[in-house]
C-alpha positions as CSV (number, residue, x, y, z in Angstrom):
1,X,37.8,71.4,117.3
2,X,38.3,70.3,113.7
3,X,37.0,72.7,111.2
4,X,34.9,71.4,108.0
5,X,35.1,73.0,104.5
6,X,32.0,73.4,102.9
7,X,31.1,70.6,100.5
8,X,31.0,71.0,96.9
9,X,27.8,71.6,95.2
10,X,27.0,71.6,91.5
11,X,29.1,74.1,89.2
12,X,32.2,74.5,91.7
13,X,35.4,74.2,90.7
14,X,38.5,72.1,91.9
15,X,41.8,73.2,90.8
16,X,44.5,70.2,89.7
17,X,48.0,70.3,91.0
18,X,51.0,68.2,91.5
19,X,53.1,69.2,94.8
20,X,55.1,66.6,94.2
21,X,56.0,63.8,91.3
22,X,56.0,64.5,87.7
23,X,52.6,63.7,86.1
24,X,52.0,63.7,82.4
25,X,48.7,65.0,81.5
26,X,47.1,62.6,79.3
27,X,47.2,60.0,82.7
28,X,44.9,63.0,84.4
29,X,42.4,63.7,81.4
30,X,40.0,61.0,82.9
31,X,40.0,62.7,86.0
32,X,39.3,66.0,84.6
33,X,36.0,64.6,82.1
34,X,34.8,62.7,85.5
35,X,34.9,65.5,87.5
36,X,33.3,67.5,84.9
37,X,30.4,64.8,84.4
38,X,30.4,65.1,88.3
39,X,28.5,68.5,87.7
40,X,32.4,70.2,88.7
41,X,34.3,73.2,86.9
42,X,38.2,71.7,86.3
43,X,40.8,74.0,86.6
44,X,44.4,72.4,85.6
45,X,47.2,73.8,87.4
46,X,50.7,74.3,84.8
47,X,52.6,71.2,87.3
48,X,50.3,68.6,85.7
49,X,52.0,68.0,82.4
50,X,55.0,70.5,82.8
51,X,58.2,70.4,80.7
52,X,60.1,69.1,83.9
53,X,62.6,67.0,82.9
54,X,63.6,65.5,86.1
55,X,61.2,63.7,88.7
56,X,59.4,66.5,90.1
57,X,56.5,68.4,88.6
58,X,58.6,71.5,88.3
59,X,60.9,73.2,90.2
60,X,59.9,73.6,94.2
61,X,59.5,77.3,93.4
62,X,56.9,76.5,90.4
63,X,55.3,74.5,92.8
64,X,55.0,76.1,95.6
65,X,54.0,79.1,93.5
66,X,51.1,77.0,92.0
67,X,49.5,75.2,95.6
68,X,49.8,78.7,97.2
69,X,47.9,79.8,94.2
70,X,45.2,77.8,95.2
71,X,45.0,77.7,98.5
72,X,44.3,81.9,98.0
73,X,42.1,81.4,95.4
74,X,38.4,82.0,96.6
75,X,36.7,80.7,93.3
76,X,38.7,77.4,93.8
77,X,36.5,75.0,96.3
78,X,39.3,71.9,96.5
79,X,42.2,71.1,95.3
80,X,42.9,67.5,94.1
81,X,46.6,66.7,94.0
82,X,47.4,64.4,90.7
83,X,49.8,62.1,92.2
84,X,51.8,61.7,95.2
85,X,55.6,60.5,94.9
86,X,58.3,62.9,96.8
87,X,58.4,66.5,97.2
88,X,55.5,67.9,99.5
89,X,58.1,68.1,102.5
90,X,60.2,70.3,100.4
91,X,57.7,73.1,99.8
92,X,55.8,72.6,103.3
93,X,57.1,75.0,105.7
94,X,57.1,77.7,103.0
95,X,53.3,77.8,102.4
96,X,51.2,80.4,103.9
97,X,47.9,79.0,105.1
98,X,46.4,82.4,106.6
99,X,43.5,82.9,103.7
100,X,43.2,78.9,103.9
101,X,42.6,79.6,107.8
102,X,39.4,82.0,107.0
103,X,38.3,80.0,104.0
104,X,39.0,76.4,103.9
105,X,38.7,74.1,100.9
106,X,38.9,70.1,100.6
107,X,42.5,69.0,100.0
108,X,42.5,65.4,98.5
109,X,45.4,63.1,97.7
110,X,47.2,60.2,99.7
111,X,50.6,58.8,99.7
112,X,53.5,61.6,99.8
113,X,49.7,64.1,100.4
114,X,50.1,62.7,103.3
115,X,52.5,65.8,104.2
116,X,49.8,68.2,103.4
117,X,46.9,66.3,105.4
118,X,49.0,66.1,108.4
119,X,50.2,69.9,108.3
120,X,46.4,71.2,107.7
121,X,45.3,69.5,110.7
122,X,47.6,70.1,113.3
123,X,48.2,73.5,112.8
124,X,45.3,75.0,110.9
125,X,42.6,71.9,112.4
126,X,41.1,71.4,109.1
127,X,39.6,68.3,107.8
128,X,41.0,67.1,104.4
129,X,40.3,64.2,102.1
130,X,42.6,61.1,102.0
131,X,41.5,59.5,98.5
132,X,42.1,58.8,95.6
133,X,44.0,60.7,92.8
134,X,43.7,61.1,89.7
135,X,45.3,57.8,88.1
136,X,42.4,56.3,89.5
137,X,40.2,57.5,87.4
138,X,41.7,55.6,84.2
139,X,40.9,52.4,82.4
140,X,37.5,52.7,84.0
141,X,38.3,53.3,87.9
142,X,36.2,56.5,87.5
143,X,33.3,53.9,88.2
144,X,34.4,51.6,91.2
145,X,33.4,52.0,94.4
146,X,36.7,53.4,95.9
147,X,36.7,56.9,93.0
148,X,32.6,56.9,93.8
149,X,33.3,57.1,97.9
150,X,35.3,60.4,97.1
151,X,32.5,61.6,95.3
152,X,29.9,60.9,97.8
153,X,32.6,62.3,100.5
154,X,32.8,65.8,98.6
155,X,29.5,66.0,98.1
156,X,28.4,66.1,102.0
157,X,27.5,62.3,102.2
158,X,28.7,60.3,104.8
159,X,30.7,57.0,104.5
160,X,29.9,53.8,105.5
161,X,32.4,51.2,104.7
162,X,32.6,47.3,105.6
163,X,35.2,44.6,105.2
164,X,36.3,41.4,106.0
165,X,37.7,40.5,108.9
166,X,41.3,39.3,109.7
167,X,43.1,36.8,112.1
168,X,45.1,39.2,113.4
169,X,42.3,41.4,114.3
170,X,41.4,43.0,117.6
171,X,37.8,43.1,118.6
172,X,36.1,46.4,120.0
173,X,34.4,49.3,119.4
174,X,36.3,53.0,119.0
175,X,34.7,56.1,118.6
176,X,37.3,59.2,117.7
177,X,38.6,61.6,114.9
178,X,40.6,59.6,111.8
179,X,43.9,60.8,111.8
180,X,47.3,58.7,109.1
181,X,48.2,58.0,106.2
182,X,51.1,56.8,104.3
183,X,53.7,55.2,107.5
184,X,56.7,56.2,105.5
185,X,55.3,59.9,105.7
186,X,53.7,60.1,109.2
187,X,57.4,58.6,110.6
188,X,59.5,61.1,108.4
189,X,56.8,63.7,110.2
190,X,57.8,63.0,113.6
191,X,59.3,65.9,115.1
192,X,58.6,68.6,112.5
193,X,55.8,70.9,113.1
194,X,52.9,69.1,110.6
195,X,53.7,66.4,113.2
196,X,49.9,64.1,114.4
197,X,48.7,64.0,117.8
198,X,47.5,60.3,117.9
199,X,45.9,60.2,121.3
200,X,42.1,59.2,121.7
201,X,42.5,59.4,118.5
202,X,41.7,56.2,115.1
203,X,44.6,56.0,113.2
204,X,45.0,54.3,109.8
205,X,48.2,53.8,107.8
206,X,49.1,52.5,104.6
207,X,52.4,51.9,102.6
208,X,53.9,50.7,99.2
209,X,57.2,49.3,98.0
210,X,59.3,48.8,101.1
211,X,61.1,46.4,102.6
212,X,59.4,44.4,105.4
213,X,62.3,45.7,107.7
214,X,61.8,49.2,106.9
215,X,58.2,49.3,108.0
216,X,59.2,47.3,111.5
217,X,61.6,50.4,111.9
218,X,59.0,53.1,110.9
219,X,55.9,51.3,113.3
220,X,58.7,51.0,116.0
221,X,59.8,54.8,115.6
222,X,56.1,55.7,116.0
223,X,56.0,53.3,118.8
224,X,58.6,54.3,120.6
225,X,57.3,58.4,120.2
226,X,54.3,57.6,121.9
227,X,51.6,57.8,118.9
228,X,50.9,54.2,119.2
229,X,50.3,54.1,123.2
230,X,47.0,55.9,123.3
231,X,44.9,55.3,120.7
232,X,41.5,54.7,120.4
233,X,41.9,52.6,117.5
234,X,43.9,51.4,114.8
235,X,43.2,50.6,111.2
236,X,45.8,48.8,109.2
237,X,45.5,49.5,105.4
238,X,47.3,47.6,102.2
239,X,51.0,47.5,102.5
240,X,51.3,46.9,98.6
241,X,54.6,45.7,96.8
242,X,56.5,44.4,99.8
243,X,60.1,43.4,99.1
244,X,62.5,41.3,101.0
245,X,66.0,41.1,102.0
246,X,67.9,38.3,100.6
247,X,68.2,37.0,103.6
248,X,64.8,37.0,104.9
249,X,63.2,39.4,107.5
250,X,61.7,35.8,108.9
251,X,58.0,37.2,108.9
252,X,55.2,39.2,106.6
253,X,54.6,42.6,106.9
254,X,51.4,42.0,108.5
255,X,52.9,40.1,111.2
256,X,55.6,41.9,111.8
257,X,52.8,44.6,112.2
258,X,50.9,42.2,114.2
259,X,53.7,41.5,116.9
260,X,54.5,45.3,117.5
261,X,50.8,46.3,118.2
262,X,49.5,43.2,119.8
263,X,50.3,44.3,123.5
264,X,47.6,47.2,122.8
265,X,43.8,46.9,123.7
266,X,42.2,48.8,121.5
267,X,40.4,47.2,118.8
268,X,42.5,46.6,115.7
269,X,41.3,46.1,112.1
270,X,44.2,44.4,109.3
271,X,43.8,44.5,105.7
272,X,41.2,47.3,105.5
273,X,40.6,48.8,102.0
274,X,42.8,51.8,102.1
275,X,46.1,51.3,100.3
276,X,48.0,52.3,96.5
277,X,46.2,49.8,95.1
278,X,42.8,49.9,93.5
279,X,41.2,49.5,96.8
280,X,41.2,52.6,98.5
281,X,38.2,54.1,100.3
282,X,37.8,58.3,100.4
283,X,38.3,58.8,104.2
284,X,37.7,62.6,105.7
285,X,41.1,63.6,108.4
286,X,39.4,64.9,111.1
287,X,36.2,63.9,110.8
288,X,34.9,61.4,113.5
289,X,34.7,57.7,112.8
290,X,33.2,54.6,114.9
291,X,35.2,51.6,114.2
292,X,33.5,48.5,115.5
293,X,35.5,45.2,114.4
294,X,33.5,41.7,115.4
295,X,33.7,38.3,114.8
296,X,32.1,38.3,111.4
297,X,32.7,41.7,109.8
298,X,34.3,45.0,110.3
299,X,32.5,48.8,110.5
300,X,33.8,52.0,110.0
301,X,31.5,55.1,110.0
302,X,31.2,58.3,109.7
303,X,29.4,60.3,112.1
């Protein structure tokens, strides 16, 4: 059984980290006045705008020091992550999650995050928050409807999203818990102990700046570990910035998707808003979703 933090309510606070990639701290300072307006406390951990001179947001000691920080800290109630990039997996199996265990908070954060969410919920089977971070917030993203879903998710709501629907779709109905993320990270997971259970389960999965071949060879190494065999459903997210070999891979991402899944019989939903672009819905790991994709449109729900 997944465990559920308790949602935020006026006056909490939500500490700012980066696990990961270097952030400067001017790109975060809409964030921090949104969340404030939001009725949140803000505090800023010492990764986001550090003196780091190389691609991380300090050293893997300074930030490992900092998310454990949190993770003990009672008075903080979630942690959002700045950005993503490269780095969680070097800090991961270092971080003690036994004061996590006994009092959960809301992790949020996609792309390399990803690391975190699948870690928390296999061994410590607590939900998290896959969402936006906090370069979303500028040149007015603080107001769209992908930045409001998070803020409706933290505060108890429950999401109901819709979207187009898509040749390649799969009709049906799935009911299950929401499990993915960024494919580049759930393949590198394979294996290591923050490793997903897939089965009966929806998964979604998302990705940005690879080559077409390299996410064939990343669906077919989750393929051919069994994650894609049993699943109650699949959601297909934005695969933003493809790039192709000079010599051509011969077909787009999403059908190279399409011809690796299409032997499956759960329903499968393409192009659904969940990506590292601007469109990128606040969806709870863990939490139980009904997917229904028709004809004409395309549901998915949280119970």
């Amino acid at each position: 059984m997944i465990k559920t933090p308790p949602y935020l309510k006026k006056g909490d606070t939500i500490g700012i980290t980066c696990p990961a990639g270097y952030m400067a701290r001017d790109k975060a300072q809409a964030c921090i006045e949104t969340l404030q307006q939001w009725g949140y406390q803000v505090m800023v951990g010492k990764t986001l705008g550090s003196n780091s001179t190389n691609y991380f947001s300090g050293t893997d000691e300074e930030r490992l020091t900092e998310l454990q920080a949190l993770l003990d800290n009672e008075s903080i109630n979630a942690i959002l992550c700045g950005r993503g990039g490269y780095g969680v997996s070097r800090i991961i199996d270092r971080l003690d999650f036994k004061k996590f265990k006994k009092k959960p908070k809301w992790i949020i954060g996609f792309s390399d995050i990803t690391v975190l969410h699948g870690h928390i919920f296999t061994t410590c089977k607590i939900a998290s928050i896959h969402a936006p971070m906090a370069a979303a917030f500028n040149d007015g993203g603080a107001a769209n409807e992908f930045v409001l879903s998070l803020k409706k998710m933290l505060a108890g709501k429950k999401n109901k999203y819709i979207c187009a629907t898509h040749l390649f779709n799969k009709q049906g109905a799935a009911m299950g818990e929401l499990v993915g993320g960024n494919l580049s990270l759930l393949a590198h997971l394979t294996g290591t102990p923050s490793d997903i259970d897939t089965k009966n389960r929806i998964l979604f999965i998302e990705d940005t700046g690879e080559y077409i071949y390299g996410i064939d060879r990343m669906l077919y190494q989750l393929k051919r570990s069994g994650k894609l065999d049993n699943l109650a459903g699949l959601v297909i997210g934005g695969f933003t910035d493809m790039e192709d070999t000079d010599r051509p891979f011969g077909k787009t991402v999403y059908e190279a998707i399409q011809e690796i899944v299409k032997e499956y019989d759960y329903p499968v939903c393409f192009n659904f808003p969940v990506s590292h672009g601007k469109k990128n819905y606040a969806l709870k790991i863990g939490g139980t979703y009904q997917l229904r994709v028709g004809k004409n449109i395309v549901h998915l729900s949280e119970k």
